[in-house]
C-alpha positions in Angstrom: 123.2 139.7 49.6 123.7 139.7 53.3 120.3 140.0 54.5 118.4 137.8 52.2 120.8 134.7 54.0 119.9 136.8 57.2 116.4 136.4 55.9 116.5 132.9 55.1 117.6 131.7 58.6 114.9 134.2 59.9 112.0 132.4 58.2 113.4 128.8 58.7 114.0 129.5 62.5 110.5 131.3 62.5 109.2 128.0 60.8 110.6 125.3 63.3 109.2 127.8 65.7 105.9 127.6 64.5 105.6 123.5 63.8 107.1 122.8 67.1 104.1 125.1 68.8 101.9 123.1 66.6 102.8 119.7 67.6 102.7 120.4 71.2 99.2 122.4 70.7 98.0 119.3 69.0 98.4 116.7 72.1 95.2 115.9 73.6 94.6 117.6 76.6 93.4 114.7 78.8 96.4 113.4 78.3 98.1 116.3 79.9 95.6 116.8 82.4 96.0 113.0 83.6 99.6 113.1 84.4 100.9 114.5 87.3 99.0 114.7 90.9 96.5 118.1 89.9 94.0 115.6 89.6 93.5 113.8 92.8 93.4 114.3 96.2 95.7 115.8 98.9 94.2 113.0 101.3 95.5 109.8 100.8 93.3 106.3 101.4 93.2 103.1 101.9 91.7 100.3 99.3 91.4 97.1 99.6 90.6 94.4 96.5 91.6 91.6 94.4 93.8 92.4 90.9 91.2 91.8 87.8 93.7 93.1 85.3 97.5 94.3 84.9 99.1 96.5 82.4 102.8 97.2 82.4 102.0 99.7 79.1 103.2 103.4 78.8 103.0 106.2 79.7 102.5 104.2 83.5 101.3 100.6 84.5 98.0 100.5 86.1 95.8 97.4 87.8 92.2 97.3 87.7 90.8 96.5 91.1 87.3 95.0 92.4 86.8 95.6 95.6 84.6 93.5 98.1 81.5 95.7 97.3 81.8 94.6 93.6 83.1 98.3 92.4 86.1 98.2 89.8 88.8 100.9 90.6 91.8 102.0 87.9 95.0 102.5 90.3 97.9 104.3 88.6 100.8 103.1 89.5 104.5 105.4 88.9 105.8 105.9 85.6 107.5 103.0 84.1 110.9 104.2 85.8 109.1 104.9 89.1 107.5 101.3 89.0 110.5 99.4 88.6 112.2 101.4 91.0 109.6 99.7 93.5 110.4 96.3 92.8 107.4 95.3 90.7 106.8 94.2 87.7 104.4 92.1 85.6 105.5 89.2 87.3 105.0 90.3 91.0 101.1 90.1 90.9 98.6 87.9 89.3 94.7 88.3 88.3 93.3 87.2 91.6 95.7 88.4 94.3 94.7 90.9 97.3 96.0 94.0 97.1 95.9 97.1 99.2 96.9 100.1 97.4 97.6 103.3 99.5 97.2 106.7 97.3 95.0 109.6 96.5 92.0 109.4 94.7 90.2 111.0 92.3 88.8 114.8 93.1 85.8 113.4 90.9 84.1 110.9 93.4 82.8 110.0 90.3 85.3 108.2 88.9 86.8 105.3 90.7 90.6 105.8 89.9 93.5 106.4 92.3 97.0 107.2 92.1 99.0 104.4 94.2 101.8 105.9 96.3 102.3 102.5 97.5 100.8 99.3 97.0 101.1 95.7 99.3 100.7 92.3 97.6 101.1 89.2 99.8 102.7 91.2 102.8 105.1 92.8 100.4 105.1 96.7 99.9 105.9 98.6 96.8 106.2 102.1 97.5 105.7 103.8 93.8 106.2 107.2 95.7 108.3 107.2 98.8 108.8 110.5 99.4 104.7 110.6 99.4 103.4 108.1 101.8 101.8 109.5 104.6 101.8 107.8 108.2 99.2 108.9 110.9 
């Protein structure tokens, strides 16, 4: 009688095991990829624009940018945490302000996105990642 409770705890541990590999197997993988800095460049830059949209929606806030040339960036700004941390919030910036956003862009020039270690709306900085920002 001993082993088949053995047993039993066996095969229920062996299948929490297996649907907990299964849910994490199942997210999708650009999600994963996206987060973290793997996907953008060790060089930070400068950009300079006027805000065309502003979401404050998990997993982290994010602006959409047109610069003078007419080309639309996505800037990623610090998880919701991070992004409060700075100071900003939804109410901060409005559709139509200048912004410069300091950050790493995308390895893909492709692509017009950038992570935002800091970004400066009417002379006001919010640093998203302090311990990033580099000075020459």
């Amino acid at each position: 009688m001993p082993t088949a409770i053995t047993g039993g705890r066996f095969r229920r541990r062996s299948v929490a095991r297996l649907v907990l590999g299964g849910a994490v197997a199942s997210l999708p993988l650009p999600a994963l990829a996206h987060h973290g800095w793997s996907w953008a460049e060790d060089q930070q830059s400068e950009l300079k624009g006027t805000i065309v949209s502003i979401s404050m929606a998990p997993p982290h806030p994010s602006l959409q940018v047109k610069t003078t040339e007419g080309v639309s960036w996505q800037i990623d700004l610090g998880n919701p945490n991070q992004t409060e941390r700075s100071g900003f919030s939804a109410a901060s910036a409005k559709v139509g302000d200048a912004i410069v956003i300091l950050g790493n862009r995308h390895k893909d020039k492709g692509k017009r996105q950038m992570k935002a270690v800091r970004i400066t709306i009417a002379g006001k900085n919010y640093d998203m990642y302090p311990e990033r920002i580099r000075t020459n």
